[in-house]
Each structure stands twice: as C-alpha cells, then as structure tokens.
VEXZAMI-70139 format. One record per residue (C-alpha): x, y, z; residue in one letter. Coordinates in steps of 0.1 Angstrom, whole numbers, padded with zeros to 4 digits, always signed. Example, Ala and Ser with C-alpha at 12.3 -4.5 7.8 and 13.67 -1.06 7.14 Angstrom:
BEGIN
+0123-0045+0078a/+0137-0011+0071s/
//
This chain:
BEGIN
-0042+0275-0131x/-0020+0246-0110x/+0012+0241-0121x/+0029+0205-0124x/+0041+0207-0088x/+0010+0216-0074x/-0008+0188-0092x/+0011+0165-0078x/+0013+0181-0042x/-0029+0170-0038x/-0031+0139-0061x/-0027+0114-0025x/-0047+0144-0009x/-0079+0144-0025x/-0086+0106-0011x/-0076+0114+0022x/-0098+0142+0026x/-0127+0119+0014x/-0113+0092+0040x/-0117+0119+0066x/-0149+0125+0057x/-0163+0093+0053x/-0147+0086+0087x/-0163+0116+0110x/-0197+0112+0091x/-0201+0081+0080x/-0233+0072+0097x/-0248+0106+0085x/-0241+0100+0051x/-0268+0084+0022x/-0255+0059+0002x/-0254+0085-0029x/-0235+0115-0006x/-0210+0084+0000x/-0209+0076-0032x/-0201+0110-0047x/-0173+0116-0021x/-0154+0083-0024x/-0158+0081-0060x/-0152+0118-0066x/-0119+0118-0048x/-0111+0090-0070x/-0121+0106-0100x/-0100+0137-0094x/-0071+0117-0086x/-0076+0100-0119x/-0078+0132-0137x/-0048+0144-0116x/-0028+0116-0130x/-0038+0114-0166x/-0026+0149-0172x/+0004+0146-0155x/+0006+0112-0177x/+0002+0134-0210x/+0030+0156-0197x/+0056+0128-0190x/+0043+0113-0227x/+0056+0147-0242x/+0087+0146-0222x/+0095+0109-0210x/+0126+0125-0192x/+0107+0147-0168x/+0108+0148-0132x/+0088+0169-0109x/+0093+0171-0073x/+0072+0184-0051x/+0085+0192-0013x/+0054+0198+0012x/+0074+0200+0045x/+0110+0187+0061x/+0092+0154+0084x/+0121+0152+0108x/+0160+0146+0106x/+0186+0117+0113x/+0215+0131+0121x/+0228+0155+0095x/+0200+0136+0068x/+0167+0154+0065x/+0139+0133+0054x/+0110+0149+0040x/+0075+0151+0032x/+0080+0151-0007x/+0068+0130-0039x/+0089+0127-0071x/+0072+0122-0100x/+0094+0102-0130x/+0085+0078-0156x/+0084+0046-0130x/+0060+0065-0109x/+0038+0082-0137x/+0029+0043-0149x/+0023+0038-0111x/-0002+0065-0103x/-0018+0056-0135x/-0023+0021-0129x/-0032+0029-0091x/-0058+0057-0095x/-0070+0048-0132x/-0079+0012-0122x/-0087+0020-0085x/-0116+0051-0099x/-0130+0021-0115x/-0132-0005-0086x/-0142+0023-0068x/-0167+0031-0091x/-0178-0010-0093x/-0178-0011-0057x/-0201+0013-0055x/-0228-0007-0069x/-0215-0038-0054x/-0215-0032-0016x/-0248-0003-0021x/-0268-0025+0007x/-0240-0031+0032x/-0248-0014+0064x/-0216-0001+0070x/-0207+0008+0031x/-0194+0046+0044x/-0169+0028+0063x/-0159+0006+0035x/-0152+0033+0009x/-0136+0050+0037x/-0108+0018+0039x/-0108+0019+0000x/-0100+0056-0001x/-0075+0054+0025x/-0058+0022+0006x/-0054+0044-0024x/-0036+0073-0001x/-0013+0044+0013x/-0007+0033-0021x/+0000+0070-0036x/+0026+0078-0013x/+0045+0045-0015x/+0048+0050-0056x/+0053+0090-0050x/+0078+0092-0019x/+0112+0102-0031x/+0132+0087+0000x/+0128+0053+0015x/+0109+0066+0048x/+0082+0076+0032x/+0077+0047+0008x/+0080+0026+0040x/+0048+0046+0055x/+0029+0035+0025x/+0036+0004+0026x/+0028+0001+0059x/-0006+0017+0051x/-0014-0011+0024x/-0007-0037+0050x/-0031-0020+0077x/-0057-0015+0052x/-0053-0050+0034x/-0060-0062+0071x/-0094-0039+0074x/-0106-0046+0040x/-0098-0084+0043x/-0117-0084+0079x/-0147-0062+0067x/-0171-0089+0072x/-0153-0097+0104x/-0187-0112+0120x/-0174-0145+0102x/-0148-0161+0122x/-0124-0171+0089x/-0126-0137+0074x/-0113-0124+0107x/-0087-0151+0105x/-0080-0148+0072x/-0071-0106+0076x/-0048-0116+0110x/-0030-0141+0085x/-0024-0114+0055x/-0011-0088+0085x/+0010-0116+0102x/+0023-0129+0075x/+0035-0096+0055x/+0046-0078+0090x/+0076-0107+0085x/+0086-0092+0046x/+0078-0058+0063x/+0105-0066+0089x/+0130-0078+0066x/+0129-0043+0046x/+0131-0024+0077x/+0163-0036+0089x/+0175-0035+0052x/+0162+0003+0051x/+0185+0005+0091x/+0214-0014+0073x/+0209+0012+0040x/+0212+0041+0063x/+0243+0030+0080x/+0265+0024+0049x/+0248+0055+0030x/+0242+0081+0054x/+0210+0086+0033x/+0176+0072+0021x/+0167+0094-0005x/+0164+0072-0033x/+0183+0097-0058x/+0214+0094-0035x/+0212+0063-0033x/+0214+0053-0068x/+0241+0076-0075x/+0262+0064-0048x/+0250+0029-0065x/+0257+0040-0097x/+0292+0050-0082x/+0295+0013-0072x/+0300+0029-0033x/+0283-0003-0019x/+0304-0027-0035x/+0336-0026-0011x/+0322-0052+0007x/+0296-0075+0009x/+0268-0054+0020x/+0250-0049-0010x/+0243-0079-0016x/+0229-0082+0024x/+0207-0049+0018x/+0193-0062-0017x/+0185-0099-0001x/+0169-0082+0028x/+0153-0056-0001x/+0139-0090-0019x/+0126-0102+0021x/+0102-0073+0021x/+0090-0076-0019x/+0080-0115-0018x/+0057-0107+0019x/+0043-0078-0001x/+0041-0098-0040x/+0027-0128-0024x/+0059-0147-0039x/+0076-0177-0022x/+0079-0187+0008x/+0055-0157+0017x/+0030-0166-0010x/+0002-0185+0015x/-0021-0151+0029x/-0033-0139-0008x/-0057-0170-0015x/-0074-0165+0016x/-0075-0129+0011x/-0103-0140-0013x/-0127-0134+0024x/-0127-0095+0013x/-0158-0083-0006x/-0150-0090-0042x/-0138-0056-0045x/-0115-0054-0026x/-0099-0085-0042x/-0094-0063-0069x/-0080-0038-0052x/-0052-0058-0037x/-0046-0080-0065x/-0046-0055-0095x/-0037-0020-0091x/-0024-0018-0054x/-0009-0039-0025x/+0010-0074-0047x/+0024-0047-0070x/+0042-0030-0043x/+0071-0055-0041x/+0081-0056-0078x/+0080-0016-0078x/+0104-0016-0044x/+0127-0036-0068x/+0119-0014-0101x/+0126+0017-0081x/+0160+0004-0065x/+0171-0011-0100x/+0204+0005-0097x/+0211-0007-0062x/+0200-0047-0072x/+0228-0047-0104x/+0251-0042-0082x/+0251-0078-0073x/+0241-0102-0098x/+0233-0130-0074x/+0204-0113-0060x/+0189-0112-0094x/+0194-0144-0100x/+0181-0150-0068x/+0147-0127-0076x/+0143-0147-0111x/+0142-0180-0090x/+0115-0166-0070x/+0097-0157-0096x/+0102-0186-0116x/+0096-0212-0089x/+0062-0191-0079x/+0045-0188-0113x/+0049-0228-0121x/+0039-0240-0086x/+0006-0209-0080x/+0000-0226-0119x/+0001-0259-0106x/-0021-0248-0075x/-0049-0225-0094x/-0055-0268-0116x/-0067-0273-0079x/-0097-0247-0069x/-0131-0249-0071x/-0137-0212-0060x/-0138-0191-0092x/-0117-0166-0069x/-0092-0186-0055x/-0081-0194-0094x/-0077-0160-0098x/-0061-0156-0068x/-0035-0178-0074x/-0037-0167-0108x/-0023-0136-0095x/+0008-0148-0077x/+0013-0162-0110x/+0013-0132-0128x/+0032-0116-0101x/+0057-0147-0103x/+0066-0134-0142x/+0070-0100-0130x/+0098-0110-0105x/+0113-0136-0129x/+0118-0106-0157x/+0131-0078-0129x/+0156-0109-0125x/+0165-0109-0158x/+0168-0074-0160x/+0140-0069-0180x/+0129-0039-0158x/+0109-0025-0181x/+0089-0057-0196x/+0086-0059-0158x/+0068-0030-0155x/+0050-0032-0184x/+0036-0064-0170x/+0022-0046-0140x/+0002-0022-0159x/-0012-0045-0181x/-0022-0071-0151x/-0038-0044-0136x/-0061-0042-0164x/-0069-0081-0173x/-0072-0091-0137x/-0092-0058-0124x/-0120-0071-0153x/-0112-0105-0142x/-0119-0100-0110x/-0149-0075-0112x/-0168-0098-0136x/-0164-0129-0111x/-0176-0107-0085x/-0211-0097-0108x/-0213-0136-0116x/-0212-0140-0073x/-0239-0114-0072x/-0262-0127-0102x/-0260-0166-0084x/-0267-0154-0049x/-0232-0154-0037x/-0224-0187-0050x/-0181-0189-0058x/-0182-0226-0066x/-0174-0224-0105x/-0189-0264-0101x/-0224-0249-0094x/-0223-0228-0122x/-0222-0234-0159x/-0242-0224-0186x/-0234-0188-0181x/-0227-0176-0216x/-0266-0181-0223x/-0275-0164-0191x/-0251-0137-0187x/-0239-0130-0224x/-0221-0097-0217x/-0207-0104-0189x/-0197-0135-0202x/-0178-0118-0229x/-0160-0092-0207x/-0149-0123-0184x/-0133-0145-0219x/-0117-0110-0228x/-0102-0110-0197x/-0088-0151-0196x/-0077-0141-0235x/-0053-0110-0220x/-0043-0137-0186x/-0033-0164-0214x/-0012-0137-0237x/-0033-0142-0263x/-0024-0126-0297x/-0039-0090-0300x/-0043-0084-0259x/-0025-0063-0236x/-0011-0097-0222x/+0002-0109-0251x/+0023-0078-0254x/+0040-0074-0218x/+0042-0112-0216x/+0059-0116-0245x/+0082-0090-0239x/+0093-0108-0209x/+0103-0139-0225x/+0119-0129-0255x/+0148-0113-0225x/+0148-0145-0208x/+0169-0170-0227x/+0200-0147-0234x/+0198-0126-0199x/+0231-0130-0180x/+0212-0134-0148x/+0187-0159-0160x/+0192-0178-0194x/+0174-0208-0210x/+0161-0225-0183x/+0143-0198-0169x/+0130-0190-0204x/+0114-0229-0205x/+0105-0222-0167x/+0083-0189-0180x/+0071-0212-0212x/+0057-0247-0192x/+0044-0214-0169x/+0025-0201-0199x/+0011-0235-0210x/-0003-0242-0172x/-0020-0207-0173x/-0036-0216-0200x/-0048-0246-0190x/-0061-0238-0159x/-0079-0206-0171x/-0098-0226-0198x/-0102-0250-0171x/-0121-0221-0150x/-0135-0209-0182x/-0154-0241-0194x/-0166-0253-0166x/-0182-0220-0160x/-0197-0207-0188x/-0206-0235-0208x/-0227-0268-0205x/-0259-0268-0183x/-0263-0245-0158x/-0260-0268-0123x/-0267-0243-0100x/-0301-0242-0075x/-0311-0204-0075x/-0326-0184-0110x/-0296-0163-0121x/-0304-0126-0120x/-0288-0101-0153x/-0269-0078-0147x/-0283-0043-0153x/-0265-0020-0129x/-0246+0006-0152x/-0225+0019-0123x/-0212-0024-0124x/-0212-0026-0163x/-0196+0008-0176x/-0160-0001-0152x/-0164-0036-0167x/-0166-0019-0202x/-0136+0002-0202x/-0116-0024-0183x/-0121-0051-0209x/-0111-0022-0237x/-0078-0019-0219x/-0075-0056-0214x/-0073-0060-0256x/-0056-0027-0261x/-0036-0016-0228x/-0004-0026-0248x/-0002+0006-0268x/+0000+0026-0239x/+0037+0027-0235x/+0063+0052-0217x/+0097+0051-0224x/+0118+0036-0192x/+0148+0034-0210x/+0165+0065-0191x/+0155+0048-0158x/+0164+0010-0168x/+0192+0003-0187x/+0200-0022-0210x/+0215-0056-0186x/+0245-0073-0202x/+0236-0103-0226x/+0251-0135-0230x/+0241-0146-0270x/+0218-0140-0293x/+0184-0163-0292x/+0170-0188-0316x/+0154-0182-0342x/+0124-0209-0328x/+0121-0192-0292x/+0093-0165-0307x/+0071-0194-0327x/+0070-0218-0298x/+0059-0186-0269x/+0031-0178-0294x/+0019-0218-0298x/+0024-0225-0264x/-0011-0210-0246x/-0028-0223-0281x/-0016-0258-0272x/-0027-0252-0238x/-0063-0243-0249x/-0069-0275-0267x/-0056-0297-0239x/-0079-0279-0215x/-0106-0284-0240x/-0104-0323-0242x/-0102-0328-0206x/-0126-0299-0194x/-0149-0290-0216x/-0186-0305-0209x/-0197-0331-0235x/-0229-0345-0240x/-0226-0377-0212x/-0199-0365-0194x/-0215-0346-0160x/-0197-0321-0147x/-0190-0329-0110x/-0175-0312-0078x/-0141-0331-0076x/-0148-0322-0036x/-0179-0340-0037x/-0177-0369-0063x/-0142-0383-0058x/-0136-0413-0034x/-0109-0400-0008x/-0088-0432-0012x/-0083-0424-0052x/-0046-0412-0056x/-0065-0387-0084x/-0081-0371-0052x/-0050-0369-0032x/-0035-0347-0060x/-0061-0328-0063x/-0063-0323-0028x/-0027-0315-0026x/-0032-0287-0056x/-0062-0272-0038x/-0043-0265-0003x/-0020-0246-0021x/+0009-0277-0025x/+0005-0279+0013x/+0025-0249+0024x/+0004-0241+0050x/+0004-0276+0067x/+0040-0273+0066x/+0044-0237+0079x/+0018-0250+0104x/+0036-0280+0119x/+0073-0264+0113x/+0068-0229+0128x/+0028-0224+0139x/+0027-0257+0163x/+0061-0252+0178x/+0057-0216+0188x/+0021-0227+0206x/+0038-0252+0222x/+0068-0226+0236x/+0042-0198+0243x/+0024-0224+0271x/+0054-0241+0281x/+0068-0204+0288x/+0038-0189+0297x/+0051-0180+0338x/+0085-0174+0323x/+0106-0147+0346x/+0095-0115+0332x/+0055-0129+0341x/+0069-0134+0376x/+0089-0098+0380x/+0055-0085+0370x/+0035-0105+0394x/+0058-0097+0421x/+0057-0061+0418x/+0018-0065+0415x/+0016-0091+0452x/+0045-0063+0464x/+0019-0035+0463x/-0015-0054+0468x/+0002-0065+0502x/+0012-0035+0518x/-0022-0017+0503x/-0041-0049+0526x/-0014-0036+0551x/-0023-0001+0550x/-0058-0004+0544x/-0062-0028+0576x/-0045+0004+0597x/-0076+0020+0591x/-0102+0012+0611x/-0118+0044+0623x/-0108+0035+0664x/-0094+0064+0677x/-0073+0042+0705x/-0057+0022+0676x/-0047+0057+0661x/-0032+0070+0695x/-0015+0035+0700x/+0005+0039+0667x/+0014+0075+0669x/+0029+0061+0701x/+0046+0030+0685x/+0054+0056+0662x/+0071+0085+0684x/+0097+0055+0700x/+0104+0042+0667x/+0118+0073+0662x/+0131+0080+0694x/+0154+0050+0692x/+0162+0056+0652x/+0179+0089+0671x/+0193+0075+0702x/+0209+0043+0681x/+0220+0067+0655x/+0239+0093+0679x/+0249+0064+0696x/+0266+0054+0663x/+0283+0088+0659x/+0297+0090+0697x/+0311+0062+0692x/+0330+0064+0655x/+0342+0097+0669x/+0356+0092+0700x/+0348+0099+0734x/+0329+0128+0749x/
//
C-alpha cells in the first residue's frame, strides 16, 4: 500500500501521463478512449487528494514533503524537484482536482463533437499539471514553472477555436497581458534570492519570521513586486482587462480558469508568502485597495453586459476583488476560504450557462433568452443555487466565506471601516447585477428564434448536481489555517449593527433588481444594444459599463498606439542595419565568388597567375620591410 509521500509524489503525475497520451495519439483515439484517459487521470487525482484531505482533517498540523530529484543549483542553494503538502496546499489540491474532475467530466459531454476534442482534454490535463505543481512546489522556482504553465495553457485553451480571428486575439491578449504580472514576480523572485540566498519558501518565512528583510526597504520592494505578479494572474487592477475576453474559450474552459485554477493563483502567491507580506503593512494596505477598488468597479462593469458570460466573467474579478481585499486585511484565512467556496458557486455557475448556450444553439445574449425556468426547470434551478451562493445568501457556501471576510474588515489595522463599506456597496451591486442576469433570463417570455433543446446528457447533469450541493453546503468543509495564518493586530472592537446590515444588504439588492429588471406584463424586455438611441446619456453609461469602464480604450491610446507608432518609426533602427550589412557583406562577395566561376579554363590560368605575383610581391615588399628595419646587408 502507498504511503503519504508517495501519494503525493504522482498526484500532478497522473494528468501528465494522460497529457502525454492524448498528445502522441490523439488522432487514434475514439471519443470514449479520450474520454476515459482524461477523465480518469482526473479522477485519480481527485481520489489522490481527498485522502490526503482526510489525513490533514485528522491532523491539521501535518506536513508531507515529498523530494523526487535535486533540479539544479544556484550557487551553494539547491533547488529541487519536491512538493510540500500543508494545510494551504491540501484546500488547494482539493479545490484544483475536485472541481477540475468535474469540468473535466462536463466537458466531456460538452465539446464530444469537436474534431479536435483529444487535443482539447489534452490542454485541460496539462492545465491541471501546471496548476498542481504551482500549489505543491515547496520553493519559489518551482511554483514559478507552474505558473508559467497556467499562462501557456490559458493561451491554448483561450485560442482553441483559433479559426475565429477574436478568439485568436483574445488568447494573445490573456498571454500579453499576464507575461507583464509574470515579469514583475520574476525580478521579485531575482531580488528575493539576492537578499535571502534562498527560495525555498520555508526559509524564507523563517528568515521573515526573524524579521531578516526588514533592515531596509527591500521588503517592501519584493512584496510590491510580489503583488505585480498576483493582480496579472487574479485579473485585479490595472491588469484586470484579458479575463472578459477570455470568455472566447469553449465554456469549459471558462470554468477552468475562473474557478478552480489560473485567477486563484495570485491570492495563493500571497496566502503562501503571508509571513513575508506582514512584514510591511503598506503593501497590505496596498493589496486591500486592489481588491477593494476591483470588486466595486468589475460590479459596476458586470450592470453593463449582455453576454450571460461576460457577467460572470466580471463577476469573477469581483469575487476575486474580495479575496485580495480580505488577504489585505489579514484575513488570510477568510481569504482562503473564499477561494474554495468560489470555486464551487462559479464552477456551477459557469457550467449551467454553458448547457443554456448549448440548449439555444450557442446563443450568449441573456436578451434572447428568457422564459427559461419553464423550459429548462433543472437547470434553471442549479443556475439560481448558484447566483444565491455569488450573492452570500443565508444558508450557501457564499454566505459563509463572504461573511467571514467582512466581519475582519472594519477593525483590521490594515484596512478599517471604509473598506468594510467598500466590501458592503460591493455586496449590494453583486446582488443587483446577478438578479439582473437572473430575471432577464429565466423569466418572462422566451425571446429567442431557435426551439430550446433539454438537457438530458447525465455526463453534463450529474457535475452540475454535485456542484450545486457544494454551492449550498461547501461552507462546512473547513480546515484549520490557524497554524499557518496568524491572527493580524486589531485596532477596536466592531459595532454591534455591522452583522444586521452585511446580512440585509444583498436582500435589499434583490428587490431593487426586481423593480427595475424584472419583466412585467407591458414592459418588453429589449437589447439595450439594439433599442437605445446612441445620443441618450442612458446609452452612454451603459456603453461605458459594457467596455469594461473603458480601460482598454485607455490602455489602447496610452500604451498600445504609442508603441505602434515607435515600432514603425524605428523599424530600420541600427541593429536592422548591422544585420543588413552583415547580410549585403556576404551576398556581395558570394556574387563575387560565384562570378569567378565560369568554367573557362584561360580565366582559371589567368588568376592563378594574378595570383602567384600577388604573392610574389606580398614577399618581396615584406623582406623589403625587414632589410630595411634591420639594417643593411
């Protein structure tokens, strides 16, 4: 029988193998043999996990490591091939392979016609790897491998459909765009290195707990540079704008990257270097602002869209936005409670938006839908359990993590009230906008022009099943983090009102969606795109909400424009002409050359000659020389 170690030596192993696999016989493959490897790698990773998970439940304070082989060395530092398992990693795995067997499982039946559908478990299997051993590695190289995998397989899962121009685009956007987090963590990891001599994360949070770092200001550099990398990954501000158009992925892999993998990679980076980030309270302040600042205005943008996944979308960076604002706070493990929960709401969120795109013929625009809770009753039901967990609703998984967060907001010495109200008015938006989604969608008269299929496919409804079970009850499963995270410094005890008006707040926020949203005999329910004269100020709002509050058009005309414009101006700069000289250096003498050879035998006579008194004189005007440096004869 395995032991603990060896468990956790194959748990990123048994998706690889099915990667490779999928990868050299793809083409070979039926749809079932595909099936059974992808999902069964999944399932065994799973497996792998929840035993391990019933083993750190026992003994919250375990720690297994597990070293496979020394990878290479900088200077006297080994870095090695080796995953450490602890409490912040075992909710990690969990939520990674639980949630991704079921996506895997969903997709499955989702993408079963797609021509290329080996190829595209194949990315999914080799996302989950990525993801593994960025949650697993016990020094920093390693995590920085996985994450470097997510972003490579975000770009090949984004691009699957790359036949469409904007899908290609939109997978270049979600690489360019997070290669500039990825390059802030790398020279944070280079700048880590220098003033530690190691990147093994246990050294380094000893010599953090040891305050080593805080001689001088580097700390707070590394932990800014730290935060760089987490909002690319997170999709937080300013890096926020490549996750709506992510949305060009097969449903799926929306999913994927939304719930259990790739945005949750940046508030684990700052979970997992906790002790590192208290060593300078301004960078948690700094995180909470992020967080706060991207949960209101992703709010504020999701009031805007018409595609039923671009609300979730920026529904997300919300959710992600409150995860940030409470590792802020210190509320590391509300934090990561939140994560695990997400995971669960947004996975079923997600996956029943995706059967609702299958069942109207790929339609995403939530106005050509309504009337869906007639037509699709289950899945109607899975999707409101879903938007009831997303709001906090009383009894959900939601409710717990979210309200876990807020009740460390108001008397956190790196946040305090206002980021408390910040995470309240962010609550009461959610609300809105998902009952806004929610309305328009399911109820009222169906508007669409295709016959809406059911949904019968098991292999789609049983992930839906057990995802909208951990949606309302996900909150009991708790680990104890308390070891890892402790307790941040307070600065007063909180009102006595704080709890009443966190609870009433998405409540309120369901009525006022329900007066303005909700369809009513005589009111028609139109596309705001379609219906609204472009010279209403109503429209220009609403325009402004749906690009996303216009960071794109400013990232456009402030970085995109002005680099185009440099690139042409520049394009024969000096480097192009040192490499066109060396290439018209050895075209010309190869014309030269080449023209020498003619095939005449009196030209080749002719220059052995020329060639003979060229080197006669090279000798006479040499000895010449020599005679007469050195005297006479």
């Amino acid at each position: 029988m395995m032991d603990h170690i060896q468990i956790l030596s194959y748990l990123p192993f048994y998706p690889l193998l099915s990667f490779l696999l999928l990868v050299a016989f793809g083409q070979r493959l039926s749809w079932l043999m595909a099936t059974v490897l992808s999902v069964g790698a999944m399932a065994l990773s799973a497996l792998s996990s929840a035993y391990l998970l019933q083993v750190a439940m026992v003994s919250p304070d375990t720690v297994i490591n597990a070293q496979l082989w020394q990878w290479f060395k900088l200077g006297d530092e080994s870095i090695n091939f080796a995953l450490r398992l602890d409490s912040l990693s075992m909710v990690m795995i969990s939520v990674v392979s639980g949630v991704g067997f079921l996506i895997h499982a969903y997709a499955a039946a989702y993408m079963k016609g797609d021509d290329n559908f080996s190829r595209f478990m194949a990315y999914m299997n080799l996302f989950i790897v990525a993801m593994l051993l960025l949650v697993l590695a016990d020094n920093l190289v390693l995590l920085y491998l996985g994450w470097e995998g997510v972003g490579l397989c975000s770009f090949l899962l984004i691009g699957f459909w790359y036949q469409n121009p904007a899908n290609a685009m939109a997978a270049k956007k979600a690489f360019i765009v997070t290669r500039v987090g990825d390059t802030f963590l790398a020279i944070g990891l280079f700048l880590l290195f220098r003033e530690t001599g190691s990147l093994t994360i246990n050294d380094i949070t000893a010599l953090a707990s040891s305050n080593y770092l805080l001689e001088n200001d580097m700390a707070f550099w590394i932990c800014l540079l730290l935060v760089g990398g987490a909002v690319g990954k997170s999709a937080q501000l300013p890096l926020q704008t490549w996750l709506p158009d992510a949305m060009a992925g097969p449903t799926p892999v929306s999913a994927l990257i939304h719930a259990a993998t790739m945005v949750t990679a940046g508030v684990y980076l700052i979970a997992r270097m906790q002790g590192l980030f208290m060593l300078t309270s301004e960078v948690m302040t700094i995180v909470a602002w992020v967080g706060a600042l991207t949960l209101l205005l992703a709010g504020l943008a999701a009031l805007g869209q018409s595609d039923i996944k671009r609300v979730l979308a920026y529904s997300t960076m919300s959710q992600i936005g409150y995860m940030m604002l409470a590792l802020g706070a210190g509320a590391f493990s509300a934090g990561v409670m939140h994560l695990m929960t997400h995971a669960f709401f947004k996975a079923l969120l997600f996956l029943t938006a995706g059967s609702i795109i299958l069942a109207l013929h790929h339609q995403q625009n939530m106005f050509k839908m309504g009337g869906l809770l007639k037509k699709l009753p289950l899945i109607s039901v899975l999707f409101i359990i879903g938007i009831a967990a997303l709001i906090a609703f009383p009894g959900t998984s939601g409710f717990v993590s979210k309200e876990a967060i807020l009740a460390e907001l108001y008397s956190s010495a790196t946040a305090g009230p206002m980021f408390w109200w910040m995470g309240v008015i962010g609550a009461l938006i959610t609300s809105i906008y998902s009952f806004r989604m929610l309305f328009i969608t399911f109820f009222g008269e169906y508007r669409g022009d295709d016959a809406v299929h059911p949904v019968t496919d098991k292999l789609q409804l049983i992930p839906l099943i057990i995802l909208a079970v951990l949606a309302l009850a996900g909150g009991l499963l708790t680990l104890d983090l308390s070891a890892l995270f402790p307790a941040m410094p307070t600065t007063s005890g909180d009102p006595a009102w704080l709890h009443t008006v966190a609870i009433a707040t998405p409540l309120i926020g369901i009525v006022i969606a329900y007066f303005v949203y909700f369809p009513k005999p005589g009111r028609a329910i139109a596309d705001p795109d379609e219906s609204v004269d472009a010279s209403n100020t109503s429209f220009n709002l609403y325009s402004f909400l749906q690009r996303g509050l216009g960071f794109d058009t400013l990232y456009n005309t402030l970085l995109v424009k002005p680099f185009l414009f440099i690139s042409k101006l520049n394009k024969n700069d000096i480097i192009d002409q040192l490499v066109h000289g060396i290439r018209w250096n050895v075209q010309t003498w190869h014309e030269v050359f080449k023209a020498s050879q003619n095939g005449q035998l009196r030209w080749y006579g002719a220059m052995l000659g020329v060639g003979v008194a060229l080197l006669i004189a090279i000798v006479l005007v040499t000895s010449g020389g020599v005679n007469t440096g050195g005297g006479a004869l």
